[in-house]
Backbone as a printed PyTorch tensor [residue, N CA C, xyz], in Angstrom:
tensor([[[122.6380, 150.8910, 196.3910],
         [122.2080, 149.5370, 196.6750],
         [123.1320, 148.5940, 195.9060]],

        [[123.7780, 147.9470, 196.2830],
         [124.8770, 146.5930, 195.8630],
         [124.5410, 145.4980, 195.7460]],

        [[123.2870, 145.2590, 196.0680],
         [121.9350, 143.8190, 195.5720],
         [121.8090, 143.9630, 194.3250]],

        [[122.2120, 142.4390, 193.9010],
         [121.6660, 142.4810, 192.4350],
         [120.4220, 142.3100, 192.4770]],

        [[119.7400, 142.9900, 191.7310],
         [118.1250, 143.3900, 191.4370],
         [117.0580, 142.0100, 191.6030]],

        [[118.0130, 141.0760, 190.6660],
         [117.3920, 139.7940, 191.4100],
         [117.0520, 138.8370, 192.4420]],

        [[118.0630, 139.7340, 193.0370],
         [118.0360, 138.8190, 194.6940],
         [117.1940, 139.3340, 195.4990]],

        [[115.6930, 139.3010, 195.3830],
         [115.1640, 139.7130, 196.5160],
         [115.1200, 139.2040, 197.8930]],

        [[115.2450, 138.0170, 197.6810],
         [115.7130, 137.1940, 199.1560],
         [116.5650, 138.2800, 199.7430]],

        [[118.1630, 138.5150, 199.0080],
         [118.9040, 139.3390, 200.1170],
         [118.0710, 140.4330, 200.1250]],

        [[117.6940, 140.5700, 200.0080],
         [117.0920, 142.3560, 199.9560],
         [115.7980, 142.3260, 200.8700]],

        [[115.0350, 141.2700, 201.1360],
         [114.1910, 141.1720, 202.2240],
         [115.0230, 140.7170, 203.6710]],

        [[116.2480, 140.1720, 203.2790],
         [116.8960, 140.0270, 204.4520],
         [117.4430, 141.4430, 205.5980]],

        [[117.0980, 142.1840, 204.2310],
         [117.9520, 143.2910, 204.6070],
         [116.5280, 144.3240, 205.6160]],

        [[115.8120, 144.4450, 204.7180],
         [114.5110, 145.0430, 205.1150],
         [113.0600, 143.7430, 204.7640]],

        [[112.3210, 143.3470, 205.9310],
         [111.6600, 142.6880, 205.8970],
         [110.6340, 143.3850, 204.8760]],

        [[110.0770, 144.4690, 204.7070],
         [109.4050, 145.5610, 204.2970],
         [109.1940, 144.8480, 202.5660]],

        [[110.7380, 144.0760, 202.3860],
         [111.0150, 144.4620, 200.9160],
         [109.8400, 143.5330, 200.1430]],

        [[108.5480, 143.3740, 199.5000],
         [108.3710, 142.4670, 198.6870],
         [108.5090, 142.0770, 197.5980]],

        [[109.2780, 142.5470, 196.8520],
         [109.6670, 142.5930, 195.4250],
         [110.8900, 143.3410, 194.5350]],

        [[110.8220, 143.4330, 193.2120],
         [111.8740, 144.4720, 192.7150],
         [110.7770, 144.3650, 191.3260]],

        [[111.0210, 145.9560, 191.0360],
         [110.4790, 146.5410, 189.4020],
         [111.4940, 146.7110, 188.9410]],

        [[111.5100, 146.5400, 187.1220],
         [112.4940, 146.8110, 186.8380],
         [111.5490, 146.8010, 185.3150]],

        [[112.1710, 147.6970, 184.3160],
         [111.4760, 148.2790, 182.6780],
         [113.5140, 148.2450, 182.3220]],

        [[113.7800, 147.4800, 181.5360],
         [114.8610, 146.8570, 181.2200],
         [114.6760, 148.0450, 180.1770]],

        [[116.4840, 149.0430, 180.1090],
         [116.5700, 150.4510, 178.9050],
         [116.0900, 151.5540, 179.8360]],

        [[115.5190, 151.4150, 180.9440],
         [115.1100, 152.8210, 181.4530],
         [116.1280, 153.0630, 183.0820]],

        [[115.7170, 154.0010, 183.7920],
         [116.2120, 153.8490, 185.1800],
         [115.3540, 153.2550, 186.1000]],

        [[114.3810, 152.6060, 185.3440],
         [113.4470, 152.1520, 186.7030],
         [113.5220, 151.2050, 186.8550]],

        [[114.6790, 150.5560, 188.0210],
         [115.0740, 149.2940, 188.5080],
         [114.8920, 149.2580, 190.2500]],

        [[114.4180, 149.0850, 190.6600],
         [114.2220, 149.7770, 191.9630],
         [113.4670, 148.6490, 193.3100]],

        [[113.7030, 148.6910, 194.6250],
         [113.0000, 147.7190, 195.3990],
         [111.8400, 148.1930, 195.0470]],

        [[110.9590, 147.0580, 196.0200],
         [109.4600, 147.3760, 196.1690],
         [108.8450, 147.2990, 197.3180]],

        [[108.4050, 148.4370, 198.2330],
         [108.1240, 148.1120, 199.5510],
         [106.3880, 147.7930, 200.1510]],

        [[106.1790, 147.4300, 201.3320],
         [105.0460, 147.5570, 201.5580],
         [104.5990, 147.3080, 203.2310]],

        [[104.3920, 148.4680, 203.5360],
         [103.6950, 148.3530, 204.8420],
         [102.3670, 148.6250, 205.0830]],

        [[101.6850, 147.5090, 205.3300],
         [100.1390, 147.7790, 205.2180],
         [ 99.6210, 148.2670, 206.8390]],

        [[100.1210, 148.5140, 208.0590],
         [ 99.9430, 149.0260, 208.7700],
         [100.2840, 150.3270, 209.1300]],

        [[101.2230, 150.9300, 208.2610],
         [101.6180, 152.2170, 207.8530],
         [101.6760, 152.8870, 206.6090]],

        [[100.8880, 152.5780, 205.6050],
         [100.8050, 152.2540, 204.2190],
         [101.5680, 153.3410, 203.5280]],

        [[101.4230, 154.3250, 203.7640],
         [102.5170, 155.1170, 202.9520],
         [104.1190, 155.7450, 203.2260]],

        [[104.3010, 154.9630, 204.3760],
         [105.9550, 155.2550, 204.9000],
         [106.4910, 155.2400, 203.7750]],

        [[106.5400, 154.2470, 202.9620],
         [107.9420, 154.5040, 202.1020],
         [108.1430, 155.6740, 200.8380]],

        [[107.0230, 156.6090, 201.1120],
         [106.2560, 158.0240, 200.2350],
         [107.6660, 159.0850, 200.1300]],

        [[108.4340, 158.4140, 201.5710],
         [109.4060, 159.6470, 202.2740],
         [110.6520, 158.8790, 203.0270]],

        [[110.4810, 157.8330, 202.5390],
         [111.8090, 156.9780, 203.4190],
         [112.2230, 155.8000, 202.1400]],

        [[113.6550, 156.1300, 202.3700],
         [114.3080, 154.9430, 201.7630],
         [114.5150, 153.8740, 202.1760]],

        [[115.2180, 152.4090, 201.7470],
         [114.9800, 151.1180, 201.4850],
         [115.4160, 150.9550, 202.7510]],

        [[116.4220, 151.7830, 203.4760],
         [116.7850, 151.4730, 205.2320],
         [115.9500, 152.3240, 206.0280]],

        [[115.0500, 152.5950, 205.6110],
         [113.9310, 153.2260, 206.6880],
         [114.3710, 154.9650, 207.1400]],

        [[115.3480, 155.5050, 206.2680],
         [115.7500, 156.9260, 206.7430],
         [114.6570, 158.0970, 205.6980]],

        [[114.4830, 158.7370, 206.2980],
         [113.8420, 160.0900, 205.4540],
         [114.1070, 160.1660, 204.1290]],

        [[113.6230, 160.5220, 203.0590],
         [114.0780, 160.5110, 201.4440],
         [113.1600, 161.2300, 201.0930]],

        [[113.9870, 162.5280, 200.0220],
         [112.5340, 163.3800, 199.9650],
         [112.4130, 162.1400, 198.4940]],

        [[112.9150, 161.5070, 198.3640],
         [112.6000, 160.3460, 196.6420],
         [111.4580, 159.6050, 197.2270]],

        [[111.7060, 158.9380, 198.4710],
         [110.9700, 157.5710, 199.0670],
         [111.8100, 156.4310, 198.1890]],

        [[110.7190, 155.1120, 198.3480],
         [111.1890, 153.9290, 197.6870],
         [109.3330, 153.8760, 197.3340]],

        [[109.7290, 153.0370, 195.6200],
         [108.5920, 152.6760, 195.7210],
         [108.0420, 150.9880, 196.5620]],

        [[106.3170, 151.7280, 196.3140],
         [105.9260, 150.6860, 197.5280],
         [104.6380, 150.5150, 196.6570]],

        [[103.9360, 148.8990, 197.1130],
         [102.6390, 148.2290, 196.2660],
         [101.5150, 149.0290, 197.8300]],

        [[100.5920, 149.3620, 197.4940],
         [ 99.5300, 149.9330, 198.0150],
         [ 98.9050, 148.5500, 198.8900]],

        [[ 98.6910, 149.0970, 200.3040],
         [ 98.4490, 148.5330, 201.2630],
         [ 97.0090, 147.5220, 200.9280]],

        [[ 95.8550, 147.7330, 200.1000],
         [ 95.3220, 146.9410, 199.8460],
         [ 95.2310, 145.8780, 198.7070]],

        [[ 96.8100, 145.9720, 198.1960],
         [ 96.9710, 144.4610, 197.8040],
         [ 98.0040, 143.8990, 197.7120]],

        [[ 97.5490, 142.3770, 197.3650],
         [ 97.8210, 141.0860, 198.3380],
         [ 99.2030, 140.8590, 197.1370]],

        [[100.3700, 140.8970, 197.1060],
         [101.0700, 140.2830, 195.4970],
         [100.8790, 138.7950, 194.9900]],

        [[100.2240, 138.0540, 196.4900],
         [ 99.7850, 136.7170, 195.8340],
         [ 98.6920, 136.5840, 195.3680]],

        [[ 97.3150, 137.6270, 195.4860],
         [ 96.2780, 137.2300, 195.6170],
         [ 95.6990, 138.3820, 194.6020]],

        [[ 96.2130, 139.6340, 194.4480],
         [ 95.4810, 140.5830, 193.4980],
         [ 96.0850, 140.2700, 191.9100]],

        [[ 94.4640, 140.7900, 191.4750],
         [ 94.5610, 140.6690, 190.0690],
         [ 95.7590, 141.8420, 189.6080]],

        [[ 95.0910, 142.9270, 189.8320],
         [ 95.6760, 144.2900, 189.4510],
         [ 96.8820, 145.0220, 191.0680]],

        [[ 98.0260, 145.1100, 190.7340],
         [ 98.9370, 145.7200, 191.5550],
         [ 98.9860, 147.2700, 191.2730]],

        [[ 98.8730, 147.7540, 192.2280],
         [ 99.1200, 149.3890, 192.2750],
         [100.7380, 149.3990, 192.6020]],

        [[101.4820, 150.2360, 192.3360],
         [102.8600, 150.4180, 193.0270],
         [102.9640, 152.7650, 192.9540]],

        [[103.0970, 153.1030, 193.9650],
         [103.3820, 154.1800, 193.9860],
         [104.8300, 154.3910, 194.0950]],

        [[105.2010, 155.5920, 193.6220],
         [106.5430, 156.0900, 193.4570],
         [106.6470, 157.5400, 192.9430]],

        [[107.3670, 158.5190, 193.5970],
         [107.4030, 159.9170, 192.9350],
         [107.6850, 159.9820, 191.7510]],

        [[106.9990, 160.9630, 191.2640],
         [107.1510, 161.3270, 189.4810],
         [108.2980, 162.6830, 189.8240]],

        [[109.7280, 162.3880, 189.4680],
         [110.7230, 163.6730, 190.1450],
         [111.3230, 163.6580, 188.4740]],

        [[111.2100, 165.2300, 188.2160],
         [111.6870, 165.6720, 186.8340],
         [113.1390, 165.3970, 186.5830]],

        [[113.4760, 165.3410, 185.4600],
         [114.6550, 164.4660, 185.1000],
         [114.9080, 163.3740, 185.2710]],

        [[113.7040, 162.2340, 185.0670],
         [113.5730, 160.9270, 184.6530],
         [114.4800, 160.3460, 186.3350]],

        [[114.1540, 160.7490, 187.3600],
         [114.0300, 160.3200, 188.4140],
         [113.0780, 159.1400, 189.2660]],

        [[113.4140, 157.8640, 190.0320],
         [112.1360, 157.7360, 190.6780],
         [111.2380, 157.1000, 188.8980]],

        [[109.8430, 157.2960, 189.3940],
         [108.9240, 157.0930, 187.8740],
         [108.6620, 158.3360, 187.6100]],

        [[109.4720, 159.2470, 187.4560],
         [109.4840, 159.8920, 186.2660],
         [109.8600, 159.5270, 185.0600]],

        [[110.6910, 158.9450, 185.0340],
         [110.9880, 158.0680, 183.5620],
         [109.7880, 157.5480, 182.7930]],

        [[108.9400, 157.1200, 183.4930],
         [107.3330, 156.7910, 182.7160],
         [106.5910, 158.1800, 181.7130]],

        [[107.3170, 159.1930, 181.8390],
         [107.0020, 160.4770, 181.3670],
         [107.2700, 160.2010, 179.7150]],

        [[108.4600, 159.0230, 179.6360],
         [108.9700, 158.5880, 178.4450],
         [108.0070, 157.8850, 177.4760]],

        [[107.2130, 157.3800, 178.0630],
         [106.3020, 156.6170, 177.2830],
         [104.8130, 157.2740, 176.2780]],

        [[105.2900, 158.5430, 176.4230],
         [104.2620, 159.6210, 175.9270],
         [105.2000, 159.5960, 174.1980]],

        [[106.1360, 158.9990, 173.8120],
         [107.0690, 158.6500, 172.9000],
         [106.9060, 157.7820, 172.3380]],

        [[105.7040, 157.5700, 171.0120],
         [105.5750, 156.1580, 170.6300],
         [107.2080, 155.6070, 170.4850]],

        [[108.1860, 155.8750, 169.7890],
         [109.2180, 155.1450, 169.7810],
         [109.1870, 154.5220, 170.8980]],

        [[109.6900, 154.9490, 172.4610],
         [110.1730, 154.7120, 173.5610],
         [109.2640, 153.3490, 173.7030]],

        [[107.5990, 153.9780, 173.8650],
         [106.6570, 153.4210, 174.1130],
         [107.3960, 151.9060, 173.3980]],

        [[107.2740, 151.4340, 172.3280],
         [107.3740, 150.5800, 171.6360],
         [108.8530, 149.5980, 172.1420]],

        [[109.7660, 150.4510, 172.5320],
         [110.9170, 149.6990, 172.4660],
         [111.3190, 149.1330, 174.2430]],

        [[110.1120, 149.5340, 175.1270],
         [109.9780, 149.1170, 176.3230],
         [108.7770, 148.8300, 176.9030]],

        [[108.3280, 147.7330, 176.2910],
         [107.0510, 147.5100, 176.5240],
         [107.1180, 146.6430, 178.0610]],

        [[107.8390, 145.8110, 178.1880],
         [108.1670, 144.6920, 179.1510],
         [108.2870, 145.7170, 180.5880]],

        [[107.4400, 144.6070, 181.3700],
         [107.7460, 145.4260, 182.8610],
         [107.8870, 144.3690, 183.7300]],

        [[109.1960, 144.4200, 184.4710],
         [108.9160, 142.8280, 185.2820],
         [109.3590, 142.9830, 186.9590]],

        [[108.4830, 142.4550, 187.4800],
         [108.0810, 142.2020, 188.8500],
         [108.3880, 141.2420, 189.5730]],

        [[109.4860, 141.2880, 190.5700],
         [110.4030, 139.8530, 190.4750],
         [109.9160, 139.8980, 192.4870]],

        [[109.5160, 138.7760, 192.3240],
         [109.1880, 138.2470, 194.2790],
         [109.8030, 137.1190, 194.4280]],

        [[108.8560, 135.9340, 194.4650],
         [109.5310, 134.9700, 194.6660],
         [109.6170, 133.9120, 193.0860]],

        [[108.9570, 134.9200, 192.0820],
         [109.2730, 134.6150, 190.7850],
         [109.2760, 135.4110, 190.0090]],

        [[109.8060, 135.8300, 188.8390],
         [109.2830, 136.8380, 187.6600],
         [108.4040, 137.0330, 186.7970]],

        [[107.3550, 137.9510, 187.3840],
         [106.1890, 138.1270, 186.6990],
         [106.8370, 138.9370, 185.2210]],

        [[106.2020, 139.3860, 184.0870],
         [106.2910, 140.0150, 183.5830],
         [105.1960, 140.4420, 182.9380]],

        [[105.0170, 142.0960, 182.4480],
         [104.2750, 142.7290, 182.3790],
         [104.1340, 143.0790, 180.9490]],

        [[102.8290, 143.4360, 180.4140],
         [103.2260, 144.7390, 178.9340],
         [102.1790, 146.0240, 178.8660]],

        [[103.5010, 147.1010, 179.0440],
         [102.1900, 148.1560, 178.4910],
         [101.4540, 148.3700, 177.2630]],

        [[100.1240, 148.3040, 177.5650],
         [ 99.5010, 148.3510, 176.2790],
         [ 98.7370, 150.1600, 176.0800]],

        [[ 98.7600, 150.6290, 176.9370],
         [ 98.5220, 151.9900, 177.1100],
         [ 99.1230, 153.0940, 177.9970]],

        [[ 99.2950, 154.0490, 177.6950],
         [ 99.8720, 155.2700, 178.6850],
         [ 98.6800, 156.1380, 178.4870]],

        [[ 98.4430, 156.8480, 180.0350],
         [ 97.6970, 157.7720, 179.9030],
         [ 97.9410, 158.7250, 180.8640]],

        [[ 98.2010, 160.1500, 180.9220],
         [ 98.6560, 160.8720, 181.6450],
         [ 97.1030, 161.6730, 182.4300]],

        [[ 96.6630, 161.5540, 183.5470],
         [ 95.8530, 162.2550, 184.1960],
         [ 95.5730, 163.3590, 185.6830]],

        [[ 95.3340, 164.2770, 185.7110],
         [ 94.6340, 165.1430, 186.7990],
         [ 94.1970, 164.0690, 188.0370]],

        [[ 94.8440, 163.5150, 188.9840],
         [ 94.0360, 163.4830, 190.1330],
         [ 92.8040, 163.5870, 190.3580]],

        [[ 92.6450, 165.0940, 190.3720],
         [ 91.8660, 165.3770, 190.3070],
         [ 90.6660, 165.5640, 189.8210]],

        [[ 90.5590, 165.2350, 188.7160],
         [ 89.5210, 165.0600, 187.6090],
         [ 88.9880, 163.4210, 187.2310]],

        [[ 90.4650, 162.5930, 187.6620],
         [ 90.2080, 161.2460, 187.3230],
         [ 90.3600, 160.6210, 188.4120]],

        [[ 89.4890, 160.0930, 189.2340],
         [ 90.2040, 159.8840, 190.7340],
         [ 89.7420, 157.9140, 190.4270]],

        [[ 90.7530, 157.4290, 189.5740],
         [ 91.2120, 156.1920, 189.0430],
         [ 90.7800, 155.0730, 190.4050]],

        [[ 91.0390, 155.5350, 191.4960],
         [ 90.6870, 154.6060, 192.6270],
         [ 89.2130, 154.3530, 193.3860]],

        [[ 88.4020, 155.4340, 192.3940],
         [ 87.2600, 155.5270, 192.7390],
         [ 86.3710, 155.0250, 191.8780]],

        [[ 86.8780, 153.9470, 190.8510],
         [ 86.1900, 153.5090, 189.5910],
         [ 85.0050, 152.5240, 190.3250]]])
């Protein structure tokens, strides 16, 4: 990708799909942000031009709004060797933890974020969407 990270304009020009860019400034997770709420998990398996990817692109979860929700979900594969958000694997590192707290979410302005907790869980045991 040859878009600077900030330009989401070009980058929605490119793919209407695009609503945003993540980016944790020190790590590899700089990345678009997609979202199709009539197909909600296409981008699970397809990259930023719509072709097959066993990576995907990450994408904000079809039931929310980036103007209107409190809390944003964004999915993205966890692929070993700090791939994708695997790199979030890093934050189990108080150092790391500490020296990348900032998470910023750039649309048609820059949100910015802070982690105040990591917690690694089972699916299965914690089904987080069912709170």
């Amino acid at each position: 990708m040859t878009e600077k990270k900030s330009d989401v304009n070009g980058l929605v020009k490119k793919n209407k799909d695009c609503i945003g860019y993540v980016e944790i400034p020190g790590t590899t997770i700089s990345y678009p942000v997609m979202q199709t709420k009539d197909n909600p998990d296409f981008y699970l398996n397809h990259d930023f031009n719509r072709n097959y990817s066993f990576y995907g692109t990450p994408y904000l979860s079809a039931y929310c709004d980036v103007n209107k929700s409190d809390n944003l979900i964004i999915y993205g594969h966890n692929i070993n060797g700090g791939k994708m958000f695997g790199a979030l694997e890093r934050y189990k590192d108080k150092e790391f933890f500490n020296k990348h707290r900032k998470i910023y979410f750039i649309t048609d302005k820059k949100r910015e974020y802070e982690v105040f907790a990591v917690m690694s869980v089972n699916v299965y045991e914690f089904q987080y969407w069912n709170l």
